[in-house]
C-alpha positions, 0 to 999 in steps of 0.5 A, a space after each residue: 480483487 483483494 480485501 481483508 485484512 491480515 495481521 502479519 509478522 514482519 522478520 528481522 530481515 525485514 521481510 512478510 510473508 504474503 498470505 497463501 490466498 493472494 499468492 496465486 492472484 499475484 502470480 497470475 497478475 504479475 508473476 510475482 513482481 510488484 511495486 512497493 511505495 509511500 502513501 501521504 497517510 504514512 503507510 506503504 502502498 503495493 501494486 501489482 506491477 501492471 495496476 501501478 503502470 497506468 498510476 506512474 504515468 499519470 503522476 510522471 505526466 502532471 507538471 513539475 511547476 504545480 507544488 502540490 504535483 510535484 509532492 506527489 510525484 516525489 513520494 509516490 514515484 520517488 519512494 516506488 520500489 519494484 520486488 519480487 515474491 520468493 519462492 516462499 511467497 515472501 516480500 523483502 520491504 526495504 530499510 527506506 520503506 519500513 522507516 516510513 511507515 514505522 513498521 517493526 514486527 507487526 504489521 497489517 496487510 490491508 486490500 483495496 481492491 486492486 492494491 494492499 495497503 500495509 500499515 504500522 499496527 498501531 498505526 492502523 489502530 489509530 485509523 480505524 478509532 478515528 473511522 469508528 468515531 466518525 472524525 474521519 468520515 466525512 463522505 465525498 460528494 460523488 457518494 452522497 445518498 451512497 447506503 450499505 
């Protein structure tokens, strides 16, 4: 389970340093090896390999017909990059990935549960002011009477 949220250096080579305490999960998960891509809300989505599997397969099974279905398909799967952790716990975020989500030398590492989002830092600034002013908010149906 990942959660919490950590603010990470990325370096002139474009690589971050996964913090010590997901390393091991990582490992144990997928030995290292993960899957890095795009999210419609400009940040970058990583998986363990074996989480994104089952993901892949539903988006490649929707039709190539239906336009929202294939926007989807193009972003999700068409920008899905598989890495590696070094042996330094280090992930390499290609050119392509860091142009779309505009990452430069700070970055957030965001769990959600079985994956990490990582963000842009003003980017996820944004995010959590519209959070905090309620402008983004609105709760699905599937939580109404849902309470902390």
């Amino acid at each position: 389970m990942f959660r919490g949220a950590t603010s990470l250096n990325l370096d002139a080579k474009g690589r971050l340093a996964v913090p010590s305490r997901y390393r091991d999960a990582l490992m144990s998960q997928s030995a290292g090896r993960l899957v890095l891509t795009a999210h419609p809300h400009g940040c970058l989505l990583l998986y363990p390999q074996p989480a994104w599997e089952p993901i892949q397969a539903k988006l490649t099974s929707l039709s190539s017909f239906n336009k929202q279905s294939s926007a989807l398909q193009r972003l999700l799967v068409g920008h899905a990059e598989d890495i590696e952790m070094d042996s330094a716990g280090r992930l390499l975020v290609s050119p392509t990935l860091r142009e779309f989500a505009n990452l430069d030398k700070q970055t957030m590492l965001v769990g959600q549960g079985s994956h990490f989002e990582l963000w842009n830092m003003e980017a996820w600034k944004a995010q959590l002011a519209g959070v905090m002013t309620g402008d983004d908010v609105a709760l699905p149906d599937e939580l109404e009477g849902f309470s902390l």
